[in-house]
C-alpha positions as CSV (number, residue, x, y, z in Angstrom):
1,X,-143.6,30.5,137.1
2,X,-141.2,28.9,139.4
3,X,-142.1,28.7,142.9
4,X,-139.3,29.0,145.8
5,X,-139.3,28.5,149.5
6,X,-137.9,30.7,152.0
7,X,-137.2,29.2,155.3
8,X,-137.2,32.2,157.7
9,X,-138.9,35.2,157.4
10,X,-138.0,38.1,159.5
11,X,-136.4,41.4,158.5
12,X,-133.3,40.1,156.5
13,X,-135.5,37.7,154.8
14,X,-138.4,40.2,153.8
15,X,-136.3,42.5,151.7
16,X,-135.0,39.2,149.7
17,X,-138.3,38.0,149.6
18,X,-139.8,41.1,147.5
19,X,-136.8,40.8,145.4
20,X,-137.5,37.5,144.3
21,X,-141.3,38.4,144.0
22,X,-139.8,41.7,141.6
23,X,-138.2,39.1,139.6
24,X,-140.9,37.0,138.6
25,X,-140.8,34.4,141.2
26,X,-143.9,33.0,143.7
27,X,-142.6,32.7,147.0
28,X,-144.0,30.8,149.7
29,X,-142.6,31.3,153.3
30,X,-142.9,29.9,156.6
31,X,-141.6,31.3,160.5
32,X,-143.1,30.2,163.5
33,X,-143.8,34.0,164.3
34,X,-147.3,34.6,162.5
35,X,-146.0,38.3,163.0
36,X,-142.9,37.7,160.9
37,X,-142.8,40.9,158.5
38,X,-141.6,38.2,155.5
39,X,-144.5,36.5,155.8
40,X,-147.1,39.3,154.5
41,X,-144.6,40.5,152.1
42,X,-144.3,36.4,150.2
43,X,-147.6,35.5,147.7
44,X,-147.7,32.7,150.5
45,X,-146.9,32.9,154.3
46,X,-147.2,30.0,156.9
47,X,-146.6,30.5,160.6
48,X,-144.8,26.9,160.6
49,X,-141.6,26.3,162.9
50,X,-138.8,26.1,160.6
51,X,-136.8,23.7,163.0
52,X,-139.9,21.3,162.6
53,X,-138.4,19.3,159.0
54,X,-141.8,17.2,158.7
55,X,-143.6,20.5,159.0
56,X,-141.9,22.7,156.6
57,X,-141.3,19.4,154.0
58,X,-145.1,19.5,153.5
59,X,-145.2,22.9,153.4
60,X,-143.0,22.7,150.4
61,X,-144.7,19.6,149.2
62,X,-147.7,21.4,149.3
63,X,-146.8,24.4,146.7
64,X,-144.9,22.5,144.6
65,X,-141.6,24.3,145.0
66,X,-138.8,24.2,142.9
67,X,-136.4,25.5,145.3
68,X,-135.8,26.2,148.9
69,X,-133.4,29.0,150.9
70,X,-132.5,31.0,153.7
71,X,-131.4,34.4,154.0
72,X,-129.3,35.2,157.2
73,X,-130.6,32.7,159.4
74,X,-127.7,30.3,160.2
75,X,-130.3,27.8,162.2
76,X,-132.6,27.3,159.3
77,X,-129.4,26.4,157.1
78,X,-129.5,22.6,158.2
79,X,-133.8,22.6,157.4
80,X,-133.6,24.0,154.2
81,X,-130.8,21.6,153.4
82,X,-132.7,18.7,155.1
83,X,-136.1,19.7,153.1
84,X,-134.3,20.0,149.8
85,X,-132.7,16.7,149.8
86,X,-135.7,15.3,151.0
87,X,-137.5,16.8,147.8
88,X,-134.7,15.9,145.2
89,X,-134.4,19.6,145.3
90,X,-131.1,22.0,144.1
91,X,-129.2,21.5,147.9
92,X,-125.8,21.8,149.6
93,X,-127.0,18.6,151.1
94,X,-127.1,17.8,154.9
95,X,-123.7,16.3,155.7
96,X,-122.3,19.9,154.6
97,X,-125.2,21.9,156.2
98,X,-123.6,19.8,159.3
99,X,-120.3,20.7,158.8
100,X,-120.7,24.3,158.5
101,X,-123.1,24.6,161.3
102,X,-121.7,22.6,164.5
103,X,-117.9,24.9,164.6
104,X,-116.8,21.1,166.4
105,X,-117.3,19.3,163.2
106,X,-116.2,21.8,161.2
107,X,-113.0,22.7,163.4
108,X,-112.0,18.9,163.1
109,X,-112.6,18.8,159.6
110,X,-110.3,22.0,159.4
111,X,-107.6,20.0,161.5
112,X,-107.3,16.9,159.0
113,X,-107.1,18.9,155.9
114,X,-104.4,21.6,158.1
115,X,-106.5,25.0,157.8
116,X,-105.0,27.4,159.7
117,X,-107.5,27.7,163.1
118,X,-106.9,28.4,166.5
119,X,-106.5,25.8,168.8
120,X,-110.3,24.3,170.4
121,X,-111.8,21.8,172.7
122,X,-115.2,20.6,172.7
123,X,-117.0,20.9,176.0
124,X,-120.2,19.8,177.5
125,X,-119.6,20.1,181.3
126,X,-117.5,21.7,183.6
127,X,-115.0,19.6,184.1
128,X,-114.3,18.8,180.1
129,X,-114.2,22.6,180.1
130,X,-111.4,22.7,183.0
131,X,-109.3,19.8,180.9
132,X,-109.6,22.0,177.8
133,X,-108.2,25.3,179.6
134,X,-105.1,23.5,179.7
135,X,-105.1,23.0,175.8
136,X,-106.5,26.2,174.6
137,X,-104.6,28.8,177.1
138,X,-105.6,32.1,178.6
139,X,-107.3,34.2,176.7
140,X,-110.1,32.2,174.9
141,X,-113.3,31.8,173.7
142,X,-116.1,30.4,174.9
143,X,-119.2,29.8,172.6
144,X,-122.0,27.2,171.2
145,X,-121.4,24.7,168.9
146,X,-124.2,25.6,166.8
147,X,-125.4,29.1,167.3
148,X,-125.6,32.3,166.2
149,X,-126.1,36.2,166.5
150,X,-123.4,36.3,169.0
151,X,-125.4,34.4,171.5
152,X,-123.6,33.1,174.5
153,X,-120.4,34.3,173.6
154,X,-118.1,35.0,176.4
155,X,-114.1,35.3,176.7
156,X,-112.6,33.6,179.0
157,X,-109.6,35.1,181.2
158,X,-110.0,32.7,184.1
159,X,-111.4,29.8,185.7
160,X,-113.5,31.4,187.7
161,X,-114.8,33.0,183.8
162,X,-115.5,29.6,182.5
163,X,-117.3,28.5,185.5
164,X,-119.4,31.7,185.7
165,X,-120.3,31.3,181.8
166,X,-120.3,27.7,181.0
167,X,-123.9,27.3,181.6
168,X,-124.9,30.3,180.1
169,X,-123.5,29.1,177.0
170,X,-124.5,25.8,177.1
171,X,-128.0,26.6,176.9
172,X,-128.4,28.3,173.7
173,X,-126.8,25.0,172.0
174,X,-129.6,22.4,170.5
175,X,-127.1,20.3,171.2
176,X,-126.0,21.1,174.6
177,X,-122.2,21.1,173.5
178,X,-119.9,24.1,173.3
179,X,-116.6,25.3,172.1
180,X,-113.2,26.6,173.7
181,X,-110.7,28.5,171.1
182,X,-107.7,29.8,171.3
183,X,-108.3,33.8,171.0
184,X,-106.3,35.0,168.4
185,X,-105.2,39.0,168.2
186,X,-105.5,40.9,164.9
187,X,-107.7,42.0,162.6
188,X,-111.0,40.0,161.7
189,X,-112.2,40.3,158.0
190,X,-115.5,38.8,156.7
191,X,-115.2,37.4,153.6
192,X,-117.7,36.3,150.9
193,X,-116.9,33.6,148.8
194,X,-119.4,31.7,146.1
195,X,-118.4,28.1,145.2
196,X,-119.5,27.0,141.9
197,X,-118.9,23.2,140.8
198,X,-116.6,22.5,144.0
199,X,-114.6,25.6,142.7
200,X,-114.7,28.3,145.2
201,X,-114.2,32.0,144.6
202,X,-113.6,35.6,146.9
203,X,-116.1,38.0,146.0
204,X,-115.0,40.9,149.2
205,X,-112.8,40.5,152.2
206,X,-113.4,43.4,154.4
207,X,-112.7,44.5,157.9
208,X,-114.9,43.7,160.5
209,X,-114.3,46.1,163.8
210,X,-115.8,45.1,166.7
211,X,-116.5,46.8,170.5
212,X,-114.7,46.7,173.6
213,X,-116.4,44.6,176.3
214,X,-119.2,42.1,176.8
215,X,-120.2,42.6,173.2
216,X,-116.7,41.6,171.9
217,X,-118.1,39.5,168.9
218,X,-120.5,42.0,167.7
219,X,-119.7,43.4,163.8
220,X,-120.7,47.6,164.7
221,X,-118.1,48.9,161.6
222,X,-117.5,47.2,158.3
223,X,-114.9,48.4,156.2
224,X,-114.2,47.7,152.3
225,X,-111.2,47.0,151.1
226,X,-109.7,45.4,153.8
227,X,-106.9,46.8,155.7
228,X,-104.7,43.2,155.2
229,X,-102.7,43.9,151.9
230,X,-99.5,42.4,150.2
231,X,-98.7,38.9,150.7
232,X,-101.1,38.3,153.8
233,X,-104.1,39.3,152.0
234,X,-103.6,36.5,149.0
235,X,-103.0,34.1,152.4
236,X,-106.7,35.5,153.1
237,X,-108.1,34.3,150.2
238,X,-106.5,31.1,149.7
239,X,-107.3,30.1,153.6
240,X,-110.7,31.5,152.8
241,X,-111.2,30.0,149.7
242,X,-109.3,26.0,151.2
243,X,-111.6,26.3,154.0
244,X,-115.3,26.5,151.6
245,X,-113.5,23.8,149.9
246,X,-112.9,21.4,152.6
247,X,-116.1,21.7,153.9
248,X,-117.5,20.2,150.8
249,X,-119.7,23.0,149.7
250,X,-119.9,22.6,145.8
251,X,-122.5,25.4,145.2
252,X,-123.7,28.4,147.1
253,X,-122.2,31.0,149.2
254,X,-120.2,31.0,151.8
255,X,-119.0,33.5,154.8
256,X,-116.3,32.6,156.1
257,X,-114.5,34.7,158.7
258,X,-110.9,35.2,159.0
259,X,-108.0,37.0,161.7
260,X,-104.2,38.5,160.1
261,X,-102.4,38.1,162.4
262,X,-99.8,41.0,163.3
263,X,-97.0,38.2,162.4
264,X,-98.0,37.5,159.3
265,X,-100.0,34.4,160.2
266,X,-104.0,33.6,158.9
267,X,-106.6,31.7,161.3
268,X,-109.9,30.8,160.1
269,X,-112.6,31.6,162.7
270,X,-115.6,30.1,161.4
271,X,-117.9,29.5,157.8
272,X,-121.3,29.9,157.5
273,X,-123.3,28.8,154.4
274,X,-125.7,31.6,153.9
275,X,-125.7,35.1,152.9
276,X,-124.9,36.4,155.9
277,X,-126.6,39.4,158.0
278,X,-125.1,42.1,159.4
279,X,-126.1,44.5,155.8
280,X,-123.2,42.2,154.3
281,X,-125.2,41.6,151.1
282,X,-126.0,45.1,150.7
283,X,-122.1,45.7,151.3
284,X,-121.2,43.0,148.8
285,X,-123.6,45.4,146.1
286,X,-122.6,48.9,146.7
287,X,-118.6,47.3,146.5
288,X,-118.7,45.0,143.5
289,X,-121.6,45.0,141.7
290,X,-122.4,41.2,142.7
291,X,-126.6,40.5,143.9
292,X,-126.1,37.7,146.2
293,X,-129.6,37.6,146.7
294,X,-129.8,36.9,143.2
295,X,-126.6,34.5,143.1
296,X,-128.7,32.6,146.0
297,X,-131.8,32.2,144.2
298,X,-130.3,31.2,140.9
299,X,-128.6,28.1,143.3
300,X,-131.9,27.7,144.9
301,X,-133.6,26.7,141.4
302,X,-130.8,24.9,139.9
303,X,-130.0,27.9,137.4
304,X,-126.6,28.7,136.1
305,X,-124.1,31.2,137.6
306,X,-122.2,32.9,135.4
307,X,-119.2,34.9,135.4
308,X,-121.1,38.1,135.1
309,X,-123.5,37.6,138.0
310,X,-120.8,35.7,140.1
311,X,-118.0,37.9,139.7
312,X,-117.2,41.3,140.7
313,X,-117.8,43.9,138.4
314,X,-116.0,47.3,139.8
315,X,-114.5,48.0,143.5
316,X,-116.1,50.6,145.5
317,X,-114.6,51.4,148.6
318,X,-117.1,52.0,151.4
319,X,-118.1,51.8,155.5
320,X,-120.6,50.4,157.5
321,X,-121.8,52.3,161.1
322,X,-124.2,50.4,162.5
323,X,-126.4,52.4,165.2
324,X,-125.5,50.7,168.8
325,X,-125.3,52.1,171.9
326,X,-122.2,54.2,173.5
327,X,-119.7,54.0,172.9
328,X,-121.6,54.0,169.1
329,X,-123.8,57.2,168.7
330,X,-127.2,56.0,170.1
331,X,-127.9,56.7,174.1
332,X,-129.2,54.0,176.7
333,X,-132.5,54.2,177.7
334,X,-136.3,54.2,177.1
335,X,-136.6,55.6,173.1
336,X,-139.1,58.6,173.9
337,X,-138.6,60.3,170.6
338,X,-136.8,59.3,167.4
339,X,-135.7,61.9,164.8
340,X,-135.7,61.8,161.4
341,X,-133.7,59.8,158.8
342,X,-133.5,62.2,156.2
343,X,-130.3,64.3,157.8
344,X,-128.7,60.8,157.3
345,X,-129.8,59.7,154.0
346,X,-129.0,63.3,152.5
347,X,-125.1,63.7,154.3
348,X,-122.1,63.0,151.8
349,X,-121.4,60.2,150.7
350,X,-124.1,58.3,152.1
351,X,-125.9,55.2,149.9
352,X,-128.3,53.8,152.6
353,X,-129.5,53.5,155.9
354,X,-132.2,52.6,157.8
355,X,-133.5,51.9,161.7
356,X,-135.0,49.5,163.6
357,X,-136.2,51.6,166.5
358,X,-139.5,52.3,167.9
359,X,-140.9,54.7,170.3
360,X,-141.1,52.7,173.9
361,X,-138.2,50.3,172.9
362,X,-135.3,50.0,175.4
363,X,-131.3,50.9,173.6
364,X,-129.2,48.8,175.3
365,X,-125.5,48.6,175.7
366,X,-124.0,46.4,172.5
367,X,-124.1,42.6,173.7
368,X,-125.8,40.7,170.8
369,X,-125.6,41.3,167.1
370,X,-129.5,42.1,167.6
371,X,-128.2,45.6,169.8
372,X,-127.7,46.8,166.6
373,X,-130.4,48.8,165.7
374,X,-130.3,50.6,162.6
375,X,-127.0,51.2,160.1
376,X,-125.4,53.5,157.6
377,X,-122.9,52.9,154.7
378,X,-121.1,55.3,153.1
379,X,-118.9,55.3,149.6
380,X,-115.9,57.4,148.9
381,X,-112.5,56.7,147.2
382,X,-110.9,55.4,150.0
383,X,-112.3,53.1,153.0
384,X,-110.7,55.4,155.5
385,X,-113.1,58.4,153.9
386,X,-115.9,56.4,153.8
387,X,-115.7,55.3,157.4
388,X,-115.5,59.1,158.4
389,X,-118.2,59.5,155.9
390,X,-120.5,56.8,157.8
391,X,-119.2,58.0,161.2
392,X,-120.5,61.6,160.5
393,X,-123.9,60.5,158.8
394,X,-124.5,58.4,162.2
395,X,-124.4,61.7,164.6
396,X,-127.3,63.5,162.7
397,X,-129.7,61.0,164.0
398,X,-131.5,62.4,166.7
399,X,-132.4,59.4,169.8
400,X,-134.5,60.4,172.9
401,X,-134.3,58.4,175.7
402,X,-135.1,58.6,179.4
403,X,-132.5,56.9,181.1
């Protein structure tokens, strides 16, 4: 029986977890939360810190594994790469863990190779961040060099919105460095895209809507097939596609994430190397027939990817609604009672959903991608009729709150 690690293991993880328990494989798994829903759900489960390398190298030492992964969790990327090379494991290998983790590295690598991107500046203080102002332009971005989940992401208009921000941002970087880009107008897709021997591939591109305001960066709808089409969409995929490539990764998956431009024009915005979150797996199944969780564990242990788990299989237009707060369909306030799910599940269309509420918990307005507390996706023959499909499923879930 082959024995695989999985670095992380909260909610995203869990659900791969049992997967790769269904198909015949031990897993052993390690977050520093004890609590850590994965952790009950693996044959093994060690409250370890995953940053800690030594830690989760012995760990994996320990059970003999044959593989290592991550599921979601973009700051666990660089350990399991670290820990697999380490090991002589199946791994992307840390200089390409680094590039696709620090946006810096990865923006400059981008620039040399002439990737379509907007224009950046790295900053570490205020004054660097002042220089860059005069490089990027009005509006821009403003986030860490090497985080996630939408965390100290800010948009700058101003000056006087750098200097309120800066620090704000600077602290949720390990590094204590952030980014300044150019913002660029247009629609932003997600893409997927699985490299096999240095040969990368587009599995989906989809559209990825996004709220007004402070939570700007925040994924609420998903929409597949994207919106791009003609000439501008095969721009999508060759950008997407150059841009796995030039980061080096040879095999696994990638998510990058991409802006058409009204003009015509492509910029790449960033690439993970990870299945992302956001119920993007889950999209990638009910739209083309590809596992990803399986595509990741088959790279984890070395084992072949063919054409027929790889590639897509049929295309399924669908939506997803994730449950935020207004101006989505949950309230703000103290959750005091939480209807049920079966309205939801049971409307047309509809091929999953789920919530992550609890009685007591607080709704929040959308800031972070973890505002988003619950989703629905819904099929139909067009994406337009699947969105109104998800939209509709959303406002039969009955929220509480005392405000």
């Amino acid at each position: 029986m082959k024995t695989v690690l999985f670095v992380g293991a909260g909610r995203h993880q869990r659900r791969a977890i049992l997967q790769a328990r269904e198909q015949g494989i031990r897993v052993v798994a390690v977050d520093r939360n004890a609590d850590a829903i994965g952790l009950q759900a693996a044959d093994v489960g060690e409250a370890v810190d995953f940053t800690d390398i030594d830690a989760v190298t012995e760990v994996a030492e320990r059970h003999g594994v044959d593989g290592a992964l991550t599921v979601s969790a973009d700051r666990a990327v660089p350990i399991v790469a670290a820990v697999t090379e380490r090991l002589g494991l199946p791994t992307i290998g840390t200089a390409v863990a680094h590039r696709m983790r620090n946006k810096i590295v990865m923006r400059r690598a981008f620039a040399e190779e002439g990737v379509p991107q907007p224009p950046f500046a790295a900053v570490r203080s205020l004054v660097e961040g002042r220089r860059a102002l005069e490089t990027v332009g009005f509006p821009c971005v403003l986030k860490p060099a090497d985080s996630g989940g939408q965390r100290g992401i800010f948009r700058i208009e101003s000056e006087d919105d750098l200097d309120r921000h800066l620090h704000a941002s600077l602290v949720e970087s390990a590094e204590q460095e952030c980014i300044l880009e150019g913002f660029v107008e247009g629609t932003e897709m997600n893409g997927i895209v699985i490299a096999r021997g240095g040969k990368a591939e587009v599995v989906t591109l989809s559209d990825r809507l996004r709220p007004p305001g402070i939570g700007f960066g925040v994924g609420w709808i998903h929409v597949y097939p994207a919106s791009t089409y003609g000439y501008q969409l095969e721009l999508c995929e060759k950008v997407a596609t150059r841009a796995v490539e030039v980061l080096g990764l040879r095999d696994g998956i990638a998510f990058p994430q991409i802006i058409a431009h009204p003009d015509g024009s492509v910029a790449v915005v960033e690439v993970a190397a990870r299945i992302p979150g956001g119920q993007m797996a889950d999209l990638v199944r009910h739209a083309t027939g590809v596992d990803l969780v399986d595509v990741a564990l088959r790279f984890a242990l070395g084992e072949p990817v063919p054409d027929d788990v790889a590639r897509p299989q049929f295309q399924q237009p669908l939506a997803i609604r994730f449950l935020t707060a207004e101006p989505g369909p949950l309230p703000t306030g103290r959750v005091t009672r939480i209807g049920s799910l079966e309205p939801v599940l049971s409307a047309e269309g509809v091929v999953q959903a789920d919530i992550y509420l609890q009685v007591g918990e607080t709704i929040r307005p959308v800031r972070l991608d973890g505002d988003r507390r619950g989703y629905v996706i819904a099929v139909a023959d067009t994406n337009v009729a699947a969105l109104d499909r998800a939209e509709a499923a959303a406002r039969l879930l009955t929220v509480e709150v005392a405000r």
